[in-house]
C-alpha positions in Angstrom: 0.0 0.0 0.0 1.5 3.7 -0.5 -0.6 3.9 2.9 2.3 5.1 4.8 2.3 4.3 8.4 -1.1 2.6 7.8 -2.3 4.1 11.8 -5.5 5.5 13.6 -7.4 4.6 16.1 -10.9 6.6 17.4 -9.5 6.9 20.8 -7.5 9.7 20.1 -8.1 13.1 21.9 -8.4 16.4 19.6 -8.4 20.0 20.5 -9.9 22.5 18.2 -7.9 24.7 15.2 -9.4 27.8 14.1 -6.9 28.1 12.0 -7.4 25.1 9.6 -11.3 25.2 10.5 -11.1 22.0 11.7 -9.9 19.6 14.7 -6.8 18.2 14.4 -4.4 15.8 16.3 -3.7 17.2 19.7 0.0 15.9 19.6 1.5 18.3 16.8 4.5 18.4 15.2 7.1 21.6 15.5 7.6 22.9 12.2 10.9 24.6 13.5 12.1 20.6 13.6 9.9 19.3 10.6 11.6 19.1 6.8 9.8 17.1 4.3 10.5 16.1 1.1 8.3 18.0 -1.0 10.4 21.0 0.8 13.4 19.7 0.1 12.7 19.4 -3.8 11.3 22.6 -3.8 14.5 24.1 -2.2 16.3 22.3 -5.3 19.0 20.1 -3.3 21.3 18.6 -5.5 21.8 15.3 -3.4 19.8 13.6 -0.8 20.4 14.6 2.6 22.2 11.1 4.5 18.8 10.5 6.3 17.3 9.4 3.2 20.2 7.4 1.8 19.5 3.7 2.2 22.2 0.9 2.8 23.1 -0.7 -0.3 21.7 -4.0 -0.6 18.3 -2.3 -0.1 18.8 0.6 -2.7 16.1 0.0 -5.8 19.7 0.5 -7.9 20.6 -3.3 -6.3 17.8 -5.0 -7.7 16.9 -3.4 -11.3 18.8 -6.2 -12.4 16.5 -8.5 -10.7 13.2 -6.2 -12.4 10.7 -8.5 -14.1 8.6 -7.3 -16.9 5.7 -9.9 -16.2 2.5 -8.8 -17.5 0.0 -8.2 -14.8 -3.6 -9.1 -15.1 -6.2 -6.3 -16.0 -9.8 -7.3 -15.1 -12.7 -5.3 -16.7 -15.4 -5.0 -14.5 -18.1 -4.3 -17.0 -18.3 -7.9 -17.7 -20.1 -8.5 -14.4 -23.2 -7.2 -15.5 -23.1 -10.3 -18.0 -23.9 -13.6 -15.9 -22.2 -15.3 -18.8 -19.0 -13.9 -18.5 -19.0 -13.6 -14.5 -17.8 -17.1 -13.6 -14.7 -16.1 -16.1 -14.4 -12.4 -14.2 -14.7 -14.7 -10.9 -12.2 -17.1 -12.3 -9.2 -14.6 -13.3 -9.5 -13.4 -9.7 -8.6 -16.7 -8.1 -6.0 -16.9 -11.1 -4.3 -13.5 -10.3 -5.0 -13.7 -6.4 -3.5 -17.1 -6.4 -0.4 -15.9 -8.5 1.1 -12.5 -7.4 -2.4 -11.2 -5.0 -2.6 -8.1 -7.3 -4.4 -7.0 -10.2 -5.7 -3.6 -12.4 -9.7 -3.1 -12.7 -10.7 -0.9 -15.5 -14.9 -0.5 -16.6 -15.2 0.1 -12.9 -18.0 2.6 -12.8 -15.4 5.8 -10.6 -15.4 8.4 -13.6 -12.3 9.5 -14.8 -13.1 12.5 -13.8 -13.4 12.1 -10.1 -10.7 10.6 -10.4 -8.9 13.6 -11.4 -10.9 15.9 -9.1 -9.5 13.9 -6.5 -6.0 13.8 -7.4 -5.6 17.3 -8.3 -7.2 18.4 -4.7 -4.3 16.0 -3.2 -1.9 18.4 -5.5 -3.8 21.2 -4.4 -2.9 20.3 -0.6 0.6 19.2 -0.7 1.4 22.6 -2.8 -0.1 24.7 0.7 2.1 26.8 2.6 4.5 24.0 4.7 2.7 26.4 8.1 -1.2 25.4 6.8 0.2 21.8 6.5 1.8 21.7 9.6 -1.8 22.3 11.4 -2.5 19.0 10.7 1.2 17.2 11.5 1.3 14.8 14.7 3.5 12.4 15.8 0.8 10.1 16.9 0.3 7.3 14.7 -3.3 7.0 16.2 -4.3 10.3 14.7 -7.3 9.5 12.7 -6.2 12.6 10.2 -2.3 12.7 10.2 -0.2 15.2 8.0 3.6 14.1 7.7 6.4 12.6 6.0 9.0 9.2 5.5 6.6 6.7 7.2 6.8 8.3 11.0 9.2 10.8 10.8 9.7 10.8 15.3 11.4 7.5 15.0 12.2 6.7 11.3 15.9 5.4 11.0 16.2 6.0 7.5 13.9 8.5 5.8 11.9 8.0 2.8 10.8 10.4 -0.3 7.3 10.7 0.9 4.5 13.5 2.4 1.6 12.3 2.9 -2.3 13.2 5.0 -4.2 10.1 5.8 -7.8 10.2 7.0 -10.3 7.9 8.2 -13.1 8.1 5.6 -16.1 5.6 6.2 -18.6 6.2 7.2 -17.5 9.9 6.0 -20.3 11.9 7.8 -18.0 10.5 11.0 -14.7 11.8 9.8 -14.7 14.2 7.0 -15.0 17.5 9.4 -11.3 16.5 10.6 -9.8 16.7 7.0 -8.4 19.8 5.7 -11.2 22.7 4.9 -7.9 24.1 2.7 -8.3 23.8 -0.4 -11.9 24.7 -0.1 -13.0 21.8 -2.8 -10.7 18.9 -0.8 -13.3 17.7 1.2 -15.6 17.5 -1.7 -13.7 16.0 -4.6 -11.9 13.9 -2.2 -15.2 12.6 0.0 -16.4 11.9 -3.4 -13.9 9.6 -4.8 -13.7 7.9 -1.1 -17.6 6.9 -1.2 -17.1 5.7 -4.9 -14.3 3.5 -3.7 -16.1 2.2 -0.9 -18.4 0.7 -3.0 -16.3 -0.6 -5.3 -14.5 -2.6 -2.4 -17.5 -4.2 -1.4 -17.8 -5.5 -5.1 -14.3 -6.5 -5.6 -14.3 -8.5 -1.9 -17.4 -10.3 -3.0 -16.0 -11.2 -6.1 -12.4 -12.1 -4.0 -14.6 -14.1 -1.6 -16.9 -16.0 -4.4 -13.0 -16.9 -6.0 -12.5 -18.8 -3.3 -15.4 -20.9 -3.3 -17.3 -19.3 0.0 -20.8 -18.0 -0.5 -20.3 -14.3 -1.8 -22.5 -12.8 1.6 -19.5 -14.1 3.7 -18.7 -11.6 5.9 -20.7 -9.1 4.1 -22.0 -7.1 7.1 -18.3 -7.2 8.4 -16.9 -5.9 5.3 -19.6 -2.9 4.7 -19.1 -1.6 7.9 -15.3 -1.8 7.9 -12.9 0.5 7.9 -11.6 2.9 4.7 -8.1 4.8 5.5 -7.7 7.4 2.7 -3.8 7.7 2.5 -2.6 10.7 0.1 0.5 10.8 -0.9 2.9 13.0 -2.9 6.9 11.2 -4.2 8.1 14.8 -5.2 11.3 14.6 -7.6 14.4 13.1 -6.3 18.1 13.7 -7.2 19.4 10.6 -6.7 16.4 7.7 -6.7 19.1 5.4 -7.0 19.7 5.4 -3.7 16.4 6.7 -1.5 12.2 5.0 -1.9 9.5 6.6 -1.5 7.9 3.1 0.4 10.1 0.4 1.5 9.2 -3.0 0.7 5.7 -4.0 2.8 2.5 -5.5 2.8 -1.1 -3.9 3.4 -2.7 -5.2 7.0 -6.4 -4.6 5.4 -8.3 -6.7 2.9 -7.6 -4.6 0.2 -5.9 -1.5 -0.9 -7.3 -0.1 -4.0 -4.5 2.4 -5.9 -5.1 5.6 -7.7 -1.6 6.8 -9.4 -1.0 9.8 -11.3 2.1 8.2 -13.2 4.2 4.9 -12.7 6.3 4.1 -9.4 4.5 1.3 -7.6 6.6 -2.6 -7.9 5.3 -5.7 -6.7 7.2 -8.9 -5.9 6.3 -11.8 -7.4 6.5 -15.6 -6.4 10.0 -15.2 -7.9 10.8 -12.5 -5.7 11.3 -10.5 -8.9 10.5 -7.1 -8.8 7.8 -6.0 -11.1 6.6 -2.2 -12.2 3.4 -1.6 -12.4 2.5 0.2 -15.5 0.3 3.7 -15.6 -3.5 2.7 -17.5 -5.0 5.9 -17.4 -8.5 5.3 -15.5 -7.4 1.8 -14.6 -7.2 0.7 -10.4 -4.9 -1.1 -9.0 -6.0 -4.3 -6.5 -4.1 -5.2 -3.9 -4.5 -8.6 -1.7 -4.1 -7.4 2.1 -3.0 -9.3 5.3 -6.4 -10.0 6.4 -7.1 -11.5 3.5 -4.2 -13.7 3.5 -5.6 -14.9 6.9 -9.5 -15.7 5.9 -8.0 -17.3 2.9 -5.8 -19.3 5.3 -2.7 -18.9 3.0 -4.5 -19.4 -0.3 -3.9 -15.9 -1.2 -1.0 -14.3 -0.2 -0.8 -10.5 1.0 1.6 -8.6 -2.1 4.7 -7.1 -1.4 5.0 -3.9 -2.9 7.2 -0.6 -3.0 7.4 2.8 -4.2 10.3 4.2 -6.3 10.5 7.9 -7.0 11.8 9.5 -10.1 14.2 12.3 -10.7 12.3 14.0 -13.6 8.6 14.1 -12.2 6.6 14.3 -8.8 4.3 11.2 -8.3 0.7 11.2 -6.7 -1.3 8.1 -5.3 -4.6 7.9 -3.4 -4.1 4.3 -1.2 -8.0 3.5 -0.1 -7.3 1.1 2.2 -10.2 -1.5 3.8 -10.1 -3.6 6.6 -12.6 -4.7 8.9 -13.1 -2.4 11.7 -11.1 -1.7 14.4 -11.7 -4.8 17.3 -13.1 -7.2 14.6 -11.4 -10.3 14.8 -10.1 -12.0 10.8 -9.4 -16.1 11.0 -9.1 -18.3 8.3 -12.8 -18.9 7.1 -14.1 -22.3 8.4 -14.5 -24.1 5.2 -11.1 -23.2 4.0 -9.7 -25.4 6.9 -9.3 -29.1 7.0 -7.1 -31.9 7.8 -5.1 -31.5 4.7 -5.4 -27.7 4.9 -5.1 -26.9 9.0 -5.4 -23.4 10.2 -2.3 -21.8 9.7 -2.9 -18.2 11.1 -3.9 -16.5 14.3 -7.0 -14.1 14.5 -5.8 -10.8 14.3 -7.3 -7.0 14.4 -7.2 -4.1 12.9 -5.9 -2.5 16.3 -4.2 -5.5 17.1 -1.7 -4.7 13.9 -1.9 -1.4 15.3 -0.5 -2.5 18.9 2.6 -4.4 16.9 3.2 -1.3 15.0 3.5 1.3 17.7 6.4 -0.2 19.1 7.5 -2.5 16.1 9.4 -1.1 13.3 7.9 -2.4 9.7 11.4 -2.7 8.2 12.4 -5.5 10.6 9.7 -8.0 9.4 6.3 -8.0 8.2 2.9 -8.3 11.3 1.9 -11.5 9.4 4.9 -13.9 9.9 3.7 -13.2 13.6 0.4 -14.5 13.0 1.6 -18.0 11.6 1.2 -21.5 13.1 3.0 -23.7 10.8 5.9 -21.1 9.4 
C-alpha cells in the first residue's frame, strides 16, 4: 500500500484549530524541527540529505537487475453485468490472487473525472504553505487525520521520499470535518472519490470471496461496515532515486488496498521474488491482496509485497484506499477453507491489534503476518 504508516485509532483526543477550521491531532508536530520532502525538492537540493540514503543492498539500484517485466492481469469489471461472463471475471481473480495477489480493474464505474478531481485536490494540498500543512502534523500514529512525511518521521531510521495526509473516511459523515477545509473543494472531490471507492470494495471483496469458493455474503455485514483509511500521498522529484524510496518494501494489514496513481512508481514482488513495475493505464485501479485477506484465505492468497520508487524527472501522486474490517473485529481463516489436509495456519488478528505491533515494532524488521503464523 502507498498507505504510509497505515495508523488511527478513534480513541484519540483532539483540540480545536481555528486556523485550519477544523480539529486536528492534539499531539503536533514543531515545524521549526519538521523538513519534508516535497520542501526539500522545492529548495532544489542537488543530493539527498544522508537521512534518506538507504544501505546498499536495499537501494532500488541493487535489484533493477533483478526487475521482471511480467504482464499483470487487468480485469474489466463491466463484464459483471453479464452472468455469462462472471464465472470467467470470478475465475481470473482466483487466477491472479493465487499468483502475485494483485491486479488492475478498468470499466469500474469511478469516472475518470473524479478521479482527477481527487488527485488534483491532493496536489492542491501538498502545494499549501509548509505552516497550513503543519496544522495537521502529529507524531501520533493514532491520529485518525495525520499530516507528515517518511513513514513516521519521530522515529524513522532511514527517511523515505514521501509527504503524505491520511484520514479515516467511512462512514465519511463521522470523519470528513477532521480533513483539511484548505483547499476549499478537498473535502468535496476527495469525500467523493472515497464513497465511490467504498463501493467498489465491497464489489471487488465479493468477487475475492466468491473466488474462493465461499458463499459471496460471507462476511458481508463485516466488510460494509469496515474501515476505509484514505492515505494521500505525494513522491516529489528526487536527485538521486538510486539510492532513496518513496515506500520500502511492505504488505497492506487490510483486505484490500485499492490504488489511484497519477504516473508509474508502484513494484510488486512476485512468487520469484522478482521485482515488477506496475504500468500507468490511465482510468485503470490497481487491487491489492491485504493481510487480512491472506488470513481468511488461510494462506491461499497471499498479501503482495509492494514498493514505491520515486523519479528524478517528475513528482508522483497516489490515493491508497485502504479497507479492513473495523477496528476490534477479529479476521481467522474462514471455516471451510480449513481441514485436515489444509489446518489453520494463522492466528486471529485485528485491525488494532496490527496497530498495537506497530506502535512499538518497526515495519522494516519484518512483516505483522509472519507473527500470526502457526505452521511457518
Amino acid at each position: 500500500m502507498e498507505a504510509g504508516d497505515h495508523h488511527g485509532a478513534e480513541s484519540s483526543s483532539f483540540s480545536s484549530s481555528k486556523a485550519s477550521g477544523s480539529s486536528r491531532p492534539s499531539t503536533s508536530l514543531s515545524s521549526s524541527s519538521f523538513t519534508s520532502a516535497l520542501t526539500l525538492t522545492q529548495l532544489g537540493v542537488s543530493h539527498v540529505p544522508q537521512r534518506y540514503v538507504l544501505p546498499p543492498s536495499q537501494r532500488p539500484s541493487a535489484s533493477y537487475s533483478n526487475l521482471s517485466t511480467t504482464a499483470l492481469p487487468i480485469l474489466d469489471i463491466s463484464s459483471l453485468q453479464n452472468c455469462f461472463l462472471r464465472p470467467h471475471v470470478i475465475n481470473n481473480i482466483q487466477t491472479a490472487c493465487k499468483e502475485i495477489g494483485f491486479f488492475q480493474v478498468i470499466n469500474h464505474g469511478i469516472p475518470l473525472s473524479m478521479m482527477k478531481e481527487a488527485l488534483n485536490a491532493a496536489n492542491e494540498f501538498f502545494n499549501l504553505p509548509v505552516e497550513e500543512k503543519m496544522l495537521l502534523g502529529s507524531d501520533s500514529v493514532h491520529a485518525p487525520i495525520r499530516y507528515g512525511t517518511s513513514i513516521n518521521q519521530a522515529v524513522d531510521k532511514v527517511y523515505f521520499w514521501r509527504d503524505f495526509i491520511k484520514h479515516y473516511s467511512h462512514p465519511i459523515s463521522k470523519w470528513i470535518h477532521l480533513w483539511p477545509s484548505n483547499p476549499s473543494t478537498y473535502k468535496e472531490n476527495m469525500g467523493n472519490y472515497a464513497k465511490a471507492v467504498q463501493v467498489l470494495q465491497q464489489q471487488i471483496m465479493e468477487l475475492v470471496i466468491e473466488s474462493l469458493g465461499l458463499s459471496p455474503h460471507y462476511l458481508h455485514d463485516e466488510v460494509e461496515n469496515g474501515s476505509q483509511v484514505m492515505a494521500v500521498n505525494c513522491y516529489p522529484k528526487c536527485p538521486e532515486p538510486e539510492v532513496a524510496l518513496g515506500m520500502p518494501p511492505h504488505s497492506d494489514y487490510g483486505s484490500i488496498t485499492i490504488l489511484l496513481q497519477s504516473c508509474p512508481g508502484l513494484q510488486i514482488m512476485d512468487q520469484n521474488k522478482n521485482w515488477i513495475s506496475v504500468p500507468y493505464i490511465e482510468g485503470a485501479l490497481l487491487v491489492q491482496m491485504g493481510d487480512q485477506t491472506e488470513v481468511m484465505s488461510n494462506g491461499r492468497y497471499k498479501s503482495v509485497i509492494h514498493r514505491v520508487t520515486v523519479s528524478d524527472e517528475m513528482d508522483r501522486l497516489s490515493i491508497a484506499s485502504l479497507h479492513s474490517l473495523s477496528l476490534d473485529k477479529k479476521i481467522e481463516p474462514a471455516p471451510l477453507l480449513v481441514d485436515s489436509e489444509n489446518p489453520k495456519s494463522y492466528k486471529e488478528f485485528s485491525f488494532r491489534d496490527f496497530l498495537d505491533y506497530i506502535t512499538s515494532n518497526d515495519i522494516g524488521n519484518g512483516r505483522y503476518i509472519d507473527t500470526l503464523k502457526e505452521n511457518p
